[in-house]
N, C-alpha and C positions, 0 to 999 in steps of 0.2 A: 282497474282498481284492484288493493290486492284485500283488505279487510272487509269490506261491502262498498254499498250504494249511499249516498245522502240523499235526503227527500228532492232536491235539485237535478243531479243525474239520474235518480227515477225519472222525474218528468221532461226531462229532456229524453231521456232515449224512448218513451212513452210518445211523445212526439215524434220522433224519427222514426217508430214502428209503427205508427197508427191506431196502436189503442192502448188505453189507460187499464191499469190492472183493477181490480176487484181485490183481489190477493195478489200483492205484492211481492209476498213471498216465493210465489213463483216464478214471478220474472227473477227474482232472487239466484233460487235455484236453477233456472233456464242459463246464466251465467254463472254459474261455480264448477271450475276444473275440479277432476278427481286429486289434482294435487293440493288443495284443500281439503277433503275429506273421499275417505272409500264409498262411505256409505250413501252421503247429502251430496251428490252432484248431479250434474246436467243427463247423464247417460240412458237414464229411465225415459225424460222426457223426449230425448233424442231418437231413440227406439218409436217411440208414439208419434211423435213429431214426423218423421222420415214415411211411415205408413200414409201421413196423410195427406202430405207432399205429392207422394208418387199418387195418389185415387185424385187430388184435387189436379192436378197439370193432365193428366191422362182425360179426367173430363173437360178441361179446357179444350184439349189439343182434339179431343172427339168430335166438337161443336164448331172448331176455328177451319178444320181442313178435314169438310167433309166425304172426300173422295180419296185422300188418300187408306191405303189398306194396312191392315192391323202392322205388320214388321217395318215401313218406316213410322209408323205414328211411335212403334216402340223405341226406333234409334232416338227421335225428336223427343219422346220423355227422357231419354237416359241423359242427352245432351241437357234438359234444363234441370237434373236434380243430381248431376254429377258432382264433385267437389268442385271443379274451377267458376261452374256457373252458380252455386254457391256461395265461393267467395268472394265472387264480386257482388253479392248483395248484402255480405256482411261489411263491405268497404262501404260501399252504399250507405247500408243503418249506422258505420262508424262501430263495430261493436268491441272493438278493439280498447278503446276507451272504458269501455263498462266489465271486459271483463273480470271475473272473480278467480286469481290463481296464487299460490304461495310465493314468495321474494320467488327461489330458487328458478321457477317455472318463469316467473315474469323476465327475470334476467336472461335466460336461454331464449329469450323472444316466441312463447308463444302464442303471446297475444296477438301474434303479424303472424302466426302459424296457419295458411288455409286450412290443414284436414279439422283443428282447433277451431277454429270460426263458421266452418262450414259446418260443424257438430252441434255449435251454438244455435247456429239458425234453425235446425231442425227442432234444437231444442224448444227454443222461440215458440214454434209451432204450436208443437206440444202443450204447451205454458198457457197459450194462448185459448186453446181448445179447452184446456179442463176449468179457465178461466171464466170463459164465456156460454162452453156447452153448447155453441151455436157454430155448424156448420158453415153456413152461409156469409153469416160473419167472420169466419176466420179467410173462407172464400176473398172475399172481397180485398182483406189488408195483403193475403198471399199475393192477389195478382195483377194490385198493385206494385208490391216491390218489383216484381217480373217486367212490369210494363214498359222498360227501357231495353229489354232484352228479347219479347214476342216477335217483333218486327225483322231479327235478325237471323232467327230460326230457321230452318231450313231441312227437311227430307234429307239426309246423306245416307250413304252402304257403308263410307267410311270411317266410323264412330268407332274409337280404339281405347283401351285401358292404359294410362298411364305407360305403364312395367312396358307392355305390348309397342307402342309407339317408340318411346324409348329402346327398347332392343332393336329396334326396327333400324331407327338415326343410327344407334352406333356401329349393326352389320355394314350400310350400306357406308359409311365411311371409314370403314375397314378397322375401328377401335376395339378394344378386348369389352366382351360384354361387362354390363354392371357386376356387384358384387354387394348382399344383402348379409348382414347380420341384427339377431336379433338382440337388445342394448337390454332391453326389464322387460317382466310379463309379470304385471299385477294381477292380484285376484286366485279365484280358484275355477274350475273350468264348470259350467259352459263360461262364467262373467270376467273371463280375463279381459286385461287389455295390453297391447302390445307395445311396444317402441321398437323401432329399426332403421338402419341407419344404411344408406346407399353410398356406395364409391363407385365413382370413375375416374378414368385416367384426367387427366387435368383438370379438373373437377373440386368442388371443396365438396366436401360429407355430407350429406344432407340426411334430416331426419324427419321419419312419419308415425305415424301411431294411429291407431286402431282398434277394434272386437276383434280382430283375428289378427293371427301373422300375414294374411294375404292383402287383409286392407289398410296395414300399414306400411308394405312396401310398396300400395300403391299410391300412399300418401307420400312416401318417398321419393319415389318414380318421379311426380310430379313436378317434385321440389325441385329435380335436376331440370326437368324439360322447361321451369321457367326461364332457370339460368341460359339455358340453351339459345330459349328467345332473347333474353337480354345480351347475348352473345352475337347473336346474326340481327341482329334489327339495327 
């Protein structure tokens, strides 16, 4: 949606997250790009949200696999609060649907934008926590979403960053590496945020955005290496 929410798709996506707001307005806010407003959007929550993500799955993953030792328990968090494992739980809640962004942004498709949906969820969290003030209970709805994705997890060495993978594909099939530029940086520093835009040789453009220049080419990274798999599958 690009104006707000109607009392309807509150309570639908209220449904599909597992819990009814108290404030509303937060869940409000939990879905409003900065291309709606600099100051009222998602990005504060996102910040909170993201903190408590990584403390709530590290205590999962503490209790679930008791034997393994601190550096794969670390790869098996990074794997569940990465962007791609992310955005498959925002396909999951549908958030796509709900979110809050100007024409302009809606048209470019960032509503089907991972690093965009993945920033939601966090936000979500967030939203969720200042709503309820109760741990346990944000606990619970968290690992549920998760719960279709626990059973697939697994210990790896080889857990890679976007960019990293990506350069990796293209050395070993002898292609010219990527090529990043940066498109806007809103904001003033530390609170910028980025846009960046990936090329490869047969490739269409792909763009990512982020808090930094380095988390938006790794949002871009991404974008390529989906196509990559829609390419070889």
């Amino acid at each position: 949606m690009i104006k707000g929410q109607s009392k309807l798709s509150n309570f639908r996506l209220a449904q599909q997250i597992g819990y009814e707001f108290k404030q509303p307005e937060l869940l409000q806010l939990a879905l409003t790009h900065r291309s709606v407003s600099h100051k009222h959007n998602y990005e504060r929550l996102e910040f909170l949200g993201d903190s408590l993500l990584g403390m709530m799955i590290a205590h999962y993953l503490y209790h679930a696999y008791p034997y393994e030792n601190e550096g794969r328990l670390t790869r098996m968090r990074a794997t569940l609060v990465r962007q791609e494992a992310l955005g498959k739980i925002a396909n999951d809640l549908k958030l796509s649907q709900y979110m809050i962004m100007s024409t302009g942004e809606l048209k470019s498709g960032g509503h089907h934008r991972e690093s965009i949906l993945a920033d939601t969820v966090e936000a979500i969290i967030g939203a969720i926590y200042l709503d309820c003030a109760d741990l346990e209970v944000l606990k619970k709805i968290v690992l549920k979403w998760y719960t279709p994705y626990f059973s697939h997890i697994e210990p790896t060495d080889q857990l890679k960053d976007p960019k990293s993978r990506l350069q990796e594909y293209l050395q070993a099939h002898k292609k010219p590496l990527p090529v990043y530029e940066v498109t806007d940086i809103q904001g003033d520093a530390p609170n910028q945020h980025f846009r960046v835009v990936c090329k490869v040789e047969d490739f269409p453009i792909t763009q990512g955005e982020g808090n930094s220049r380095r988390f938006a080419e790794q949002s871009a990274a991404a974008e390529i290496l989906k196509l990559l798999e829609q390419k070889t599958a």
